[in-house]
BARORO-138170 format. One line per 2 residues: number of its first residue (from 1); for each residue z, y, x of N, C-alpha, C. Coordinates in Angstrom, 3 decimals. Layout:
BEGIN
NUM> Z/Y/X/Z/Y/X/Z/Y/X | ...
This chain:
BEGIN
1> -2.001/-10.159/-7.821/-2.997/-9.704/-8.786/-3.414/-8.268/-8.492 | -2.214/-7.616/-8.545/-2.795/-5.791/-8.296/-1.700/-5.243/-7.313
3> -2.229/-4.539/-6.123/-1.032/-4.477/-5.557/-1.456/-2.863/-4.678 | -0.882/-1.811/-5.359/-1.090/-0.556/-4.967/-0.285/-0.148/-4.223
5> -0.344/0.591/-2.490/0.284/0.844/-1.723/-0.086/2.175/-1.302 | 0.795/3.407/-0.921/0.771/4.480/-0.655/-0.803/5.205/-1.000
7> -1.144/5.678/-2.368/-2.410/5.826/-3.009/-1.570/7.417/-3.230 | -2.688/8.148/-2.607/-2.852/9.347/-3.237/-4.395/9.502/-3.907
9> -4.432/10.225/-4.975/-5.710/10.494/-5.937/-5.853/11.746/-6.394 | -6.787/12.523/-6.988/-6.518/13.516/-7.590/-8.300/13.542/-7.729
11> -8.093/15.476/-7.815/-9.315/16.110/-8.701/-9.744/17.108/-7.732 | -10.834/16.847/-6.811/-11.760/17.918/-6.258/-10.249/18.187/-4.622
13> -9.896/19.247/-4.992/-8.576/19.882/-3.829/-7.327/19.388/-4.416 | -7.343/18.908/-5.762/-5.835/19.047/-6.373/-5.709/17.535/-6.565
15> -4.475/17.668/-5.263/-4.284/15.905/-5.420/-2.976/15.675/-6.218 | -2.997/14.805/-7.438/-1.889/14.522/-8.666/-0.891/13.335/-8.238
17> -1.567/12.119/-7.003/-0.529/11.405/-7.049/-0.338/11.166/-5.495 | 0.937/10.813/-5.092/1.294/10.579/-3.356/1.954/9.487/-3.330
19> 1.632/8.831/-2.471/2.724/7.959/-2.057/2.895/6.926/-3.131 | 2.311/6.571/-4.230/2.270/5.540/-5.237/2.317/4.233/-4.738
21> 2.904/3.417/-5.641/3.568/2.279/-4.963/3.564/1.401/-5.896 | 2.755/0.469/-6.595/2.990/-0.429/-8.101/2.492/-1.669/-7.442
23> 3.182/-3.157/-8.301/2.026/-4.379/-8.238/2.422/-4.532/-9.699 | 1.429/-5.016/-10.438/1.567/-6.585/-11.437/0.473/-7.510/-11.038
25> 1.865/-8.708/-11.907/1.817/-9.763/-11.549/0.390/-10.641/-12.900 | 0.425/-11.793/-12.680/-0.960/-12.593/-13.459/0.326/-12.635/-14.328
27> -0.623/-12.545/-15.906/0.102/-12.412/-16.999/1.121/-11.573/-17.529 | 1.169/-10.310/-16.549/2.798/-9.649/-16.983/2.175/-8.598/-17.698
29> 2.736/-7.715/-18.931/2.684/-6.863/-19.017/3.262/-5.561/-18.621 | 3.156/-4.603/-17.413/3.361/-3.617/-16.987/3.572/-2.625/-17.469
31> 4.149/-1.534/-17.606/3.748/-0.165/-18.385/4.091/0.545/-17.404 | 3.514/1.909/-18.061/3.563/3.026/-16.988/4.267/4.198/-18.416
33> 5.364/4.924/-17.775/5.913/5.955/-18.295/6.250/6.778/-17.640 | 6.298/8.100/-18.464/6.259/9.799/-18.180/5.980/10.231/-18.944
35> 6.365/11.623/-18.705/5.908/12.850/-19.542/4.414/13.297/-19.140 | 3.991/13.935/-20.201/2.663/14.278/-19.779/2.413/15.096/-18.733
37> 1.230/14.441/-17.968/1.126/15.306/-16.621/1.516/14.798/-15.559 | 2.056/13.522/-15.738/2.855/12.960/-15.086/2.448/11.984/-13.926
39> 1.044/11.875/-14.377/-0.439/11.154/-13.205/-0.607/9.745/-14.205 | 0.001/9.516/-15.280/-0.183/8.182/-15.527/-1.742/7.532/-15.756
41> -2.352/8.535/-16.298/-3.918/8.180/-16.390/-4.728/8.306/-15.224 | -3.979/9.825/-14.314/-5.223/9.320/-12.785/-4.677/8.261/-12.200
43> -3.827/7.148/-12.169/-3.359/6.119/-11.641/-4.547/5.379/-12.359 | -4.910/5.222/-13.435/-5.277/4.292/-14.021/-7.247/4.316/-13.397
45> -7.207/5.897/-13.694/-8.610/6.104/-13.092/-8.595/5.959/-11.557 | -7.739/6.176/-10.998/-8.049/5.736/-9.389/-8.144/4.466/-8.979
47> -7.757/3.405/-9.833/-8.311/2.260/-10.307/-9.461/2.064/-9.948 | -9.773/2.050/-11.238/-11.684/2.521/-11.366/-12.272/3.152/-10.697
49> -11.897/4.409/-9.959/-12.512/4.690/-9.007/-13.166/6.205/-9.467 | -12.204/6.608/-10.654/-13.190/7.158/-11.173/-13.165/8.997/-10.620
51> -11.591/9.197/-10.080/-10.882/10.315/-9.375/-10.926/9.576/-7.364 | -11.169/11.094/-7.192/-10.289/10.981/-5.447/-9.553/10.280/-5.205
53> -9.391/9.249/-4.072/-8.436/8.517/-4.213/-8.368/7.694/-2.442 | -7.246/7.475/-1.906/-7.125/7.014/-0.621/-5.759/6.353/-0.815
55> -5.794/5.481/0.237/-4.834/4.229/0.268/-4.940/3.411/-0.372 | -4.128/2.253/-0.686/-4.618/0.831/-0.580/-4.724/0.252/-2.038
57> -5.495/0.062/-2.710/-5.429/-0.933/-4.359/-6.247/-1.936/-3.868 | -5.052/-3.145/-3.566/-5.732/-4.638/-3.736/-6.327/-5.235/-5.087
59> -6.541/-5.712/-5.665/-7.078/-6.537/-6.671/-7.567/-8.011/-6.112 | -6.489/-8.780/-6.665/-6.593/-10.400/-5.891/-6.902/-10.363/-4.251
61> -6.323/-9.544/-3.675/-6.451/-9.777/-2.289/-7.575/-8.631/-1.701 | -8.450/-8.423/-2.651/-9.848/-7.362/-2.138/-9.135/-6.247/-2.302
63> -9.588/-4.801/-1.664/-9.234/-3.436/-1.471/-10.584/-3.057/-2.501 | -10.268/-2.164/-3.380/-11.128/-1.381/-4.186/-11.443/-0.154/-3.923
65> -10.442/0.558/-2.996/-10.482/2.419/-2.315/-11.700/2.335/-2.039 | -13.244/1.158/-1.737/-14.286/1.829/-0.918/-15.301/1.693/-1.882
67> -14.939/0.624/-3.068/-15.722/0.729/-3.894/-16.489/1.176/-4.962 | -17.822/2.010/-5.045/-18.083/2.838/-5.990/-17.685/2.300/-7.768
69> -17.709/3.284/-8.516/-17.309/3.079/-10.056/-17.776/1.989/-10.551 | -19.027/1.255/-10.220/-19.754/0.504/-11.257/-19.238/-0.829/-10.731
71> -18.980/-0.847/-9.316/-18.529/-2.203/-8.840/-17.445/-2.436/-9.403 | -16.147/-2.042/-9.718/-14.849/-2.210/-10.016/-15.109/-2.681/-11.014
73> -15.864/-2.968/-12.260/-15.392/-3.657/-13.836/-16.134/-4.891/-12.844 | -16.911/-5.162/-12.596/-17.621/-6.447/-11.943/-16.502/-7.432/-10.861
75> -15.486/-6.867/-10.231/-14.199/-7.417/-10.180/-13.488/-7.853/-10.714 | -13.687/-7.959/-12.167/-12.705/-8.195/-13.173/-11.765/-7.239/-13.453
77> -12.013/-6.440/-13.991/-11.232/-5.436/-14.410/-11.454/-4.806/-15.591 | -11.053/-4.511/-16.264/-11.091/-4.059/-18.484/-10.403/-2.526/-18.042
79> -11.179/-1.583/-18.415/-10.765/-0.578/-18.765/-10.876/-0.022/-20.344 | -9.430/0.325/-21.040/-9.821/0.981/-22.559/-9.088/2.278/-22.177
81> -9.789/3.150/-21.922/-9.581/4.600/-21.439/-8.941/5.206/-22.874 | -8.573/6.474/-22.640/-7.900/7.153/-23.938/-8.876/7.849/-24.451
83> -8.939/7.806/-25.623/-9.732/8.302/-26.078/-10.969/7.610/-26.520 | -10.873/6.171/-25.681/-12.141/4.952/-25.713/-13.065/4.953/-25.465
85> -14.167/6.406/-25.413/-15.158/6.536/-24.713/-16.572/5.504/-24.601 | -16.821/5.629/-26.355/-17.486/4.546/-26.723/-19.320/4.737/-26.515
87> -19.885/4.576/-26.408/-21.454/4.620/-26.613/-21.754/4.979/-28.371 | -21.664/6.670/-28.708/-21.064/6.313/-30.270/-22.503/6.316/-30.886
89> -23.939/6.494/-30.303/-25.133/6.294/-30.817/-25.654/4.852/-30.778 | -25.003/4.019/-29.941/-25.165/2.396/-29.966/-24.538/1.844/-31.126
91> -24.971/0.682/-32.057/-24.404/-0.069/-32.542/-22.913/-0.717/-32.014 | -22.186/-1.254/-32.806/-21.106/-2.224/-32.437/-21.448/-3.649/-31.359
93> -22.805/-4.262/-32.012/-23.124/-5.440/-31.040/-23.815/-4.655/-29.897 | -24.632/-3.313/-29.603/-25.037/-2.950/-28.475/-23.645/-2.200/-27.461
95> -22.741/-2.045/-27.859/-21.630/-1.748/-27.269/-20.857/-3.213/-26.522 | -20.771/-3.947/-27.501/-20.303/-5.266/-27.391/-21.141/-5.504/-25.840
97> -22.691/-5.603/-25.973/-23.564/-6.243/-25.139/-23.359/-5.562/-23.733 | -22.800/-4.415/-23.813/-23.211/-3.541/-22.372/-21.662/-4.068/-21.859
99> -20.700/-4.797/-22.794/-19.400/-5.570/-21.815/-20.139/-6.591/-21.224 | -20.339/-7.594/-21.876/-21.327/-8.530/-21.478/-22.091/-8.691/-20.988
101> -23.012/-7.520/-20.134/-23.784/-7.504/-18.861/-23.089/-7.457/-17.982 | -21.988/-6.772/-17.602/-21.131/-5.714/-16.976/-20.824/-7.095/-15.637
103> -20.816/-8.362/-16.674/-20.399/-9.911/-15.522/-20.983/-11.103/-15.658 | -22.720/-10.729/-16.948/-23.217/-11.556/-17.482/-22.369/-12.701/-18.094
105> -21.360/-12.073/-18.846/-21.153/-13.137/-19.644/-22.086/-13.755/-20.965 | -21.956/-14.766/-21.079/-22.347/-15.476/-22.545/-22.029/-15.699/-23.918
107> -22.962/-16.299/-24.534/-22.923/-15.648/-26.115/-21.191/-16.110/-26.209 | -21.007/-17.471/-25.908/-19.617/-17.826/-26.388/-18.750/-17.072/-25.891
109> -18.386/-15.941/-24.900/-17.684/-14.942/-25.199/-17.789/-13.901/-26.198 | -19.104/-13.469/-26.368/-19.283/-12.669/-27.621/-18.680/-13.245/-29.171
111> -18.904/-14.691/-29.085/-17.973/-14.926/-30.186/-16.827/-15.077/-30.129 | -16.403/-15.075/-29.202/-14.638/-14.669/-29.065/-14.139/-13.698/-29.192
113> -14.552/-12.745/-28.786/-14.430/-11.404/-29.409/-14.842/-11.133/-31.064 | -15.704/-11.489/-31.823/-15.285/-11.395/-32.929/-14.985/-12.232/-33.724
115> -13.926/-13.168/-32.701/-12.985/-14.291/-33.499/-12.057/-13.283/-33.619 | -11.781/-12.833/-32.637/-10.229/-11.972/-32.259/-10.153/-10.439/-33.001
117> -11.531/-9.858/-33.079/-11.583/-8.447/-33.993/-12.738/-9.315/-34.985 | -11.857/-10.170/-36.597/-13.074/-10.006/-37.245/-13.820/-8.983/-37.876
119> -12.919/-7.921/-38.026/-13.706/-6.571/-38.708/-15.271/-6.169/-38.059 | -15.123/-6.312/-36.880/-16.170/-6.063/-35.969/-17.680/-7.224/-36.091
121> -17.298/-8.142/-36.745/-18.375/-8.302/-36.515/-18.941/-8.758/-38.210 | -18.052/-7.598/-38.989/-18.724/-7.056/-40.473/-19.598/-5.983/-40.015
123> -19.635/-5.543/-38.828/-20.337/-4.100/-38.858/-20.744/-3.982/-37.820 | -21.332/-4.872/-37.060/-22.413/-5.501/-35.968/-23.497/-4.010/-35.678
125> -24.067/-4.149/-36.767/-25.140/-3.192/-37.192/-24.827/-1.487/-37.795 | -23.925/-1.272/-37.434/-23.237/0.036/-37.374/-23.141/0.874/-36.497
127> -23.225/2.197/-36.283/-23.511/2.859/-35.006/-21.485/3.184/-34.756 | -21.542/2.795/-33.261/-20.055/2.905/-33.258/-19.531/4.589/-33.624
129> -20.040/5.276/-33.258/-19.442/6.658/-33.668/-18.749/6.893/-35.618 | -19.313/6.253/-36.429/-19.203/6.387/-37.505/-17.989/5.340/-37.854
131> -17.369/4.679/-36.871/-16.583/3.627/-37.500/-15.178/4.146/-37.695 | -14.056/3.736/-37.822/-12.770/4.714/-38.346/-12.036/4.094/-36.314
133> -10.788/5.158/-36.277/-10.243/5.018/-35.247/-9.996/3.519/-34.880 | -9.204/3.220/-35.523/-8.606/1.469/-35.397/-9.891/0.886/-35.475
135> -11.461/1.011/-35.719/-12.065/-0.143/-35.375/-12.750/0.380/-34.067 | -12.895/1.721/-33.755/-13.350/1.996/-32.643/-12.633/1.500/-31.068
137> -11.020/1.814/-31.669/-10.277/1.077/-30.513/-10.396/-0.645/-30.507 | -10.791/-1.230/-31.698/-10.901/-2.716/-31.381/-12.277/-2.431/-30.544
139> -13.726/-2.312/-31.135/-14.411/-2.280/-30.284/-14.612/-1.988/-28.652 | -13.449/-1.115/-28.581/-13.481/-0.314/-26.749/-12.676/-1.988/-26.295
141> -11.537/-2.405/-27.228/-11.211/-3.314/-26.605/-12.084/-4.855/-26.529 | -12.710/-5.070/-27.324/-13.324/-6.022/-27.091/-14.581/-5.777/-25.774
143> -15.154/-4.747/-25.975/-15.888/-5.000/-25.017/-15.351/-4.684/-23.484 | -14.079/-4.132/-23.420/-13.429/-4.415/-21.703/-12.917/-5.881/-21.750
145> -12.923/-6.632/-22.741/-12.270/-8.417/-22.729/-13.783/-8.977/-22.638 | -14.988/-8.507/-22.972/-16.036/-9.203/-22.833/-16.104/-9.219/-21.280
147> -16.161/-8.516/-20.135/-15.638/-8.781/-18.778/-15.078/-10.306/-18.891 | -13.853/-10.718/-19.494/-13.083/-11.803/-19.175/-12.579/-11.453/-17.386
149> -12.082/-9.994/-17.926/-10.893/-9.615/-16.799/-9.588/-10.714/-16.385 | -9.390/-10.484/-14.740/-7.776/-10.825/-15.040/-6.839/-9.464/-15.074
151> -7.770/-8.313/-14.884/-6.953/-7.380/-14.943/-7.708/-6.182/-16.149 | -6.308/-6.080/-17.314/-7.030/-5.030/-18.158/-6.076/-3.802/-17.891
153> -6.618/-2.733/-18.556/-6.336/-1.477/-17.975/-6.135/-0.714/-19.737 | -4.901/-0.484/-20.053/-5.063/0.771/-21.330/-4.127/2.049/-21.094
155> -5.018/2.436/-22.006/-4.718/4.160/-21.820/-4.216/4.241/-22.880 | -2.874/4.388/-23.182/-2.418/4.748/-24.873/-3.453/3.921/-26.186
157> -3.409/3.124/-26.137/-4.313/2.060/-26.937/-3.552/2.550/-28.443 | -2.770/2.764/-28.773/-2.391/2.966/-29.941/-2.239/3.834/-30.356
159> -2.671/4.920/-29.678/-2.423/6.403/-30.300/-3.383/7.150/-31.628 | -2.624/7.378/-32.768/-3.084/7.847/-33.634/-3.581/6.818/-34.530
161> -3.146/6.040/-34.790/-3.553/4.472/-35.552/-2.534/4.284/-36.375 | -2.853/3.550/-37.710/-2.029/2.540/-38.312/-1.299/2.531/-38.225
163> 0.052/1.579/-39.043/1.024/0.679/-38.280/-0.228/-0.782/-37.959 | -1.173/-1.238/-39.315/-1.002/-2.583/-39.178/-2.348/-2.531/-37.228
165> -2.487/-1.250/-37.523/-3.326/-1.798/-36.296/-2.689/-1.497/-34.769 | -2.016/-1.221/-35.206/-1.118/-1.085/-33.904/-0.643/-2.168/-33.318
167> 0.050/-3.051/-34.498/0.409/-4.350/-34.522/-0.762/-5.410/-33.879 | -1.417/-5.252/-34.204/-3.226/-5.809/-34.019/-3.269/-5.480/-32.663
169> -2.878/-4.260/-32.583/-3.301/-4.339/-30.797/-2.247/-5.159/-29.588 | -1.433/-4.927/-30.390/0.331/-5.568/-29.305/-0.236/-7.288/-29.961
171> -0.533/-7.517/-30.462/-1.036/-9.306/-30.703/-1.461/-9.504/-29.963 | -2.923/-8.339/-29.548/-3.551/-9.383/-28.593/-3.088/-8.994/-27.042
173> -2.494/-7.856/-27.082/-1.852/-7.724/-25.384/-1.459/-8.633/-24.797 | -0.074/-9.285/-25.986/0.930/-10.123/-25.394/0.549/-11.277/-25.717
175> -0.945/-11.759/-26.651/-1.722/-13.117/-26.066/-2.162/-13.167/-24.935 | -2.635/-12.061/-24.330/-3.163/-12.336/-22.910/-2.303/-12.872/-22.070
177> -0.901/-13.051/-22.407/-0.555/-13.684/-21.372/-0.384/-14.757/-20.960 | -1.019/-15.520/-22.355/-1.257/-17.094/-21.869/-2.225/-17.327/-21.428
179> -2.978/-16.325/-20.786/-4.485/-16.659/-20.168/-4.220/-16.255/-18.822 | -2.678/-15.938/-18.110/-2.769/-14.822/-16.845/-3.519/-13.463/-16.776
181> -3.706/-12.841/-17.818/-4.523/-11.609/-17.524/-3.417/-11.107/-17.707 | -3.491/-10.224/-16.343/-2.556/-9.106/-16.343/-2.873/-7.953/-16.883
183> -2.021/-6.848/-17.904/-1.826/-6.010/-18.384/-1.120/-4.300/-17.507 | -1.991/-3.414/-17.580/-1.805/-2.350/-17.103/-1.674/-0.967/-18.528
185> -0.279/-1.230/-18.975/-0.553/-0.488/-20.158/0.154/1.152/-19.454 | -0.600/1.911/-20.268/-0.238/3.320/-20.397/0.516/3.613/-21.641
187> 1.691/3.864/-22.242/2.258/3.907/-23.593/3.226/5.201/-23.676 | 3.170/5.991/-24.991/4.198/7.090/-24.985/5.222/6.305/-25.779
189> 4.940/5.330/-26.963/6.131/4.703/-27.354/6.926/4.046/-27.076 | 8.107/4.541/-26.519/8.932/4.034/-25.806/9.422/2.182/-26.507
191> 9.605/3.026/-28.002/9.785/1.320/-28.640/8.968/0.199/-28.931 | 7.438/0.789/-28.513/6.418/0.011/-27.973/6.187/-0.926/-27.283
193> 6.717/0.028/-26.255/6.728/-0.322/-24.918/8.303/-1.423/-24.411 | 9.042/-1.448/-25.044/9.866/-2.237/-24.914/10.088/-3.805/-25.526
195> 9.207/-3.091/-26.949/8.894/-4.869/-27.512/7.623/-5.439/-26.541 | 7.154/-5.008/-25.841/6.322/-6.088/-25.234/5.804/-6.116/-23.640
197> 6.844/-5.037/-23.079/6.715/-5.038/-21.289/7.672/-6.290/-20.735 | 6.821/-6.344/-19.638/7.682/-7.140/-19.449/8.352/-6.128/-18.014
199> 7.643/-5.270/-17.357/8.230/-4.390/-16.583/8.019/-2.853/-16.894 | 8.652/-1.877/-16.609/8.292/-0.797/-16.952/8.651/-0.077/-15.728
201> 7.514/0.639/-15.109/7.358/1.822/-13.641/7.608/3.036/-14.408 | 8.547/4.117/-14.023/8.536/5.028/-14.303/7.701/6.064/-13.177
203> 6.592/7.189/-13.499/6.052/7.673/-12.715/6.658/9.266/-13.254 | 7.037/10.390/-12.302/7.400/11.561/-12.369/6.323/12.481/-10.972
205> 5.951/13.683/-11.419/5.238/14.283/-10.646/4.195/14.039/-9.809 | 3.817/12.901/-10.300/2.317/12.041/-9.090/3.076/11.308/-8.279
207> 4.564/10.668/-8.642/5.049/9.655/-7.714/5.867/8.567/-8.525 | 5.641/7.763/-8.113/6.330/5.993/-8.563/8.122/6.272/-8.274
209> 8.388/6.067/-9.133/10.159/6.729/-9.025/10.969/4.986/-9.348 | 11.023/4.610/-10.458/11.704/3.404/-10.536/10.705/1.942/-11.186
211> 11.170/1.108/-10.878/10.859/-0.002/-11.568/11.755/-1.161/-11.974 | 11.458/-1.537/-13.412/12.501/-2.242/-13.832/12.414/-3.402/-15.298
213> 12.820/-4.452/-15.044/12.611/-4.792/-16.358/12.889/-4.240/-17.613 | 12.639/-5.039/-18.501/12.376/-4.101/-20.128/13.776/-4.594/-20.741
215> 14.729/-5.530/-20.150/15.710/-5.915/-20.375/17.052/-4.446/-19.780 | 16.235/-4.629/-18.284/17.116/-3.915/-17.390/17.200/-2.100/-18.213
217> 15.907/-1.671/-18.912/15.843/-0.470/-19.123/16.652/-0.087/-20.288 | 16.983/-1.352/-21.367/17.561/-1.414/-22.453/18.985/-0.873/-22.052
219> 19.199/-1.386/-21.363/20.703/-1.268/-20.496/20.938/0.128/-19.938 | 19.923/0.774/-19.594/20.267/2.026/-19.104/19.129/3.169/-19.416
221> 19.302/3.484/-20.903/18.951/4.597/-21.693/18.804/5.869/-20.609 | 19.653/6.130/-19.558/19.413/7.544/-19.385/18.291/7.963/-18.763
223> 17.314/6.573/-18.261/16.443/6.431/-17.552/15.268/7.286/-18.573 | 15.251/7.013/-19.629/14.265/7.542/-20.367/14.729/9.085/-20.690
225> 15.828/9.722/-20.961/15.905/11.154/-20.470/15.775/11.704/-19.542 | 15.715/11.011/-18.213/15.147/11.826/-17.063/13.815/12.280/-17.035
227> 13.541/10.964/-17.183/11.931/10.627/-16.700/10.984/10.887/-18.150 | 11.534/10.844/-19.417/10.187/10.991/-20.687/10.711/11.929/-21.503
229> 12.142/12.097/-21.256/12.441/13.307/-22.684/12.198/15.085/-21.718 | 11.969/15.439/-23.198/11.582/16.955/-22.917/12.537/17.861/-22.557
């Protein structure tokens, strides 16, 4: 599904990651942990394409290193960046619609998406900037699932939310995995991140340090004082 081999990336002269080394698999949920600073988001943007970036990111067999920004969601790929980075002068359904060009999908995906966020499609006709956090993050997420990725991409999806929408968001993560869409989560909650990884990469200083199941990490706590405590 995703298979990243010796990727360095960065910003202008200042390169943040070396030697990076990750795959997930169809259907797994992945996480990425560190302390801040730690490259977990330019991993995510060198993805996308969106930072400097050299060496190898397969996606189903294709190399993405040559491909400009706009091609990569057209691969199948869902990005919900931090922060979400919404179109906040567009409506909810004109946000919705610009997923839905992105691979010409059809209306019957649009109604799947607000099977799955019904709030969203009480407020169709709403300019997304005005909506509260938790519906702005459903919206960022529905429209990277309007793609109908096998690969989605989040950036701290739950930060600064709810409990119940937090919950709302880990529902539909760990539904995706009866569809094989693989999951590329970014998470600071460690107890988050343990109810629903199924692997967890630890990244330190712009480099891929361990990988391990969410079983295996339970087992050895000190992993998270090296690598996330202050």
């Amino acid at each position: 599904m995703l298979d990243i081999r010796d990727l360095e990336a960065g910003y202008g002269s200042v390169t943040v990651l070396r030697g990076v080394a990750l795959d997930v698999q169809p259907g797994e949920i992945h996480c990425l942990l560190g302390r801040n600073g730690a490259g977990k988001t330019t991993l995510l943007k060198a993805i996308m394409g969106h930072v400097r970036r050299q060496g190898s990111i397969l996606h189903d067999g294709a190399e993405l290193t040559s491909l400009p920004p706009h091609e990569v969601p057209r691969r199948g790929i869902g990005y919900v960046p931090q922060g979400r980075r919404l179109f906040a002068e567009l409506t909810v359904a004109e946000n919705l619609e610009i997923g839905l060009m992105t691979r010409r999908s059809g209306r019957e995906v649009r109604e799947r998406m607000l099977a799955l966020f019904p709030r969203l499609g009480e407020r169709l006709r709403q300019r997304a900037g005005t909506l509260s956090g938790g519906e702005q993050q459903m919206l960022a997420m529905a429209r990277a699932l309007a793609l109908e990725p096998t690969l989605l991409l989040l950036d701290e999806p739950t930060e600064g939310l709810q409990p119940s929408m937090i919950q709302l968001i880990r529902d539909v993560v760990t539904d995706l995995r009866q569809t094989h869409v693989a999951t590329l989560l970014v998470e600071q909650r460690v107890e988050a991140v343990l109810r629903v990884a199924d692997r967890v990469t630890f990244i330190e200083n712009g480099h891929t340090r361990e990988t391990l199941t969410a079983d295996e990490l339970r087992g050895r706590p000190e992993l998270l004082d090296r690598y996330v405590g202050v």
